[in-house]
C-alpha positions in Angstrom: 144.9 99.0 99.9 144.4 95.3 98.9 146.0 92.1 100.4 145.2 88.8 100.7 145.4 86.2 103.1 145.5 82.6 104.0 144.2 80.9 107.6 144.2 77.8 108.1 140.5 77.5 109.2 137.6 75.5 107.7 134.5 77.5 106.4 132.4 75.8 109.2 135.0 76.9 111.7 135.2 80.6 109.7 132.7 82.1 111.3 131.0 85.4 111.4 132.8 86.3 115.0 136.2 84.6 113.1 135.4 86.8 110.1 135.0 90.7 112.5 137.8 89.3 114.3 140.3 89.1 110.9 138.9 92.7 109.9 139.7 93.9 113.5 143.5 92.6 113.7 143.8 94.0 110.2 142.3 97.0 111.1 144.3 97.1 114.5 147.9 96.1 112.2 147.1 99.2 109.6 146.2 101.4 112.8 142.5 101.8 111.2 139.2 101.6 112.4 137.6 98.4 111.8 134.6 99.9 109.6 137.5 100.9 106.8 138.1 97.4 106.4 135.8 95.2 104.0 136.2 91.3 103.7 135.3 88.6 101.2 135.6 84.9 101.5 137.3 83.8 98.1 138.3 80.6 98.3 138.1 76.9 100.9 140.7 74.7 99.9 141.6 71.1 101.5 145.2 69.8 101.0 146.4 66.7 102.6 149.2 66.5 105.0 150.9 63.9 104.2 154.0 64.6 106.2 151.9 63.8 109.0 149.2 61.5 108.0 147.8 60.1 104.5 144.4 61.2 105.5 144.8 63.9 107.5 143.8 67.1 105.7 143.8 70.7 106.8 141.5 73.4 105.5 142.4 76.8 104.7 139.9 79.9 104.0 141.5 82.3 101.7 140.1 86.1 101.5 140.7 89.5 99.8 140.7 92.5 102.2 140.2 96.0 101.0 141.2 99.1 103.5 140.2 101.9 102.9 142.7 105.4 103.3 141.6 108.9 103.8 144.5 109.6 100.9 147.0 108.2 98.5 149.8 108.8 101.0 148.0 107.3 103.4 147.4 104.6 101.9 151.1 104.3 101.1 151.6 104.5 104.8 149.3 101.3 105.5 150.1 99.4 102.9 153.8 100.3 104.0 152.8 98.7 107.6 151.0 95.6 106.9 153.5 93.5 107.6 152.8 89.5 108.4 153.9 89.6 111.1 152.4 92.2 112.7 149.1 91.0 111.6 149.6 87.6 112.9 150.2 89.4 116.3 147.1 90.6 116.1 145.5 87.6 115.0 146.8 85.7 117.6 145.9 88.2 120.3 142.3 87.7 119.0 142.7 83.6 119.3 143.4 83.2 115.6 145.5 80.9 113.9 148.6 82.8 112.0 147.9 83.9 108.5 150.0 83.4 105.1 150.3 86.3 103.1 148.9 85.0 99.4 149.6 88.8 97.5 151.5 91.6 100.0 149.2 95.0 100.6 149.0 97.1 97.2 148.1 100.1 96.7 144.7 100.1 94.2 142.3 102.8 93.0 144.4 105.6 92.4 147.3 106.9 90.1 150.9 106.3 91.2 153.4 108.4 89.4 156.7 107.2 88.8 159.9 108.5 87.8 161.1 108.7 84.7 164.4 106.5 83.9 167.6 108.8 84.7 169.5 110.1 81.7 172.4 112.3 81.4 170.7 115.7 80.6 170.3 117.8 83.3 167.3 119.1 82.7 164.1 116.8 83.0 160.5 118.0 81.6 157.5 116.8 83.3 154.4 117.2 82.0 
């Protein structure tokens, strides 16, 4: 299962304690063990705020995590339970800012079978 996310943390301020603590509420959201979830730092991005200041700027760490699922179903099932919000519940239980959700939990590595359009016939062959 991939996602990726969006905290609103400078790469000074992202550290490595920051980092195990974004695997562990991800970890603790998909009801995993920490060690099946791997993370990499793919972007640090400044944007101004002007709403609040002209030179105030906020940084944001974006990063790709990959969990890893005994099975396709299960890995259905965690993708299915990644929600935001429940990981920013556990982000914030560990101290974290909330995150933003920059591409939802997919399902990766593996075939997915879908069904074929429905027609009129009765009888469908799968092969």
């Amino acid at each position: 299962v991939e996602l990726k996310l969006r905290l609103a943390l400078s790469r000074v301020a992202f550290t490595a304690d920051k980092q195990f603590a974004v695997r562990l509420a991800v970890a603790r959201a998909a009801e995993l063990e920490v060690s099946a979830v791997t993370m990499q730092i793919d972007s640090v991005t400044r944007m101004q705020i002007h709403s609040i200041s002209p030179r105030r700027q906020e940084a944001y760490v974006q990063v790709s995590l990959t969990l890893a699922a005994a099975s396709q179903k299960g890995a259905e099932e965690v993708a299915s339970r990644l929600t935001l919000a429940l990981i920013n519940l556990h982000l914030s239980a560990a101290g974290l800012p909330p995150a933003e959700m920059e591409e939802e939990p997919v399902v990766r590595g593996s075939k997915v079978l879908t069904p074929p359009p429905l027609s009129s016939s009765a009888s469908t062959t799968i092969s």
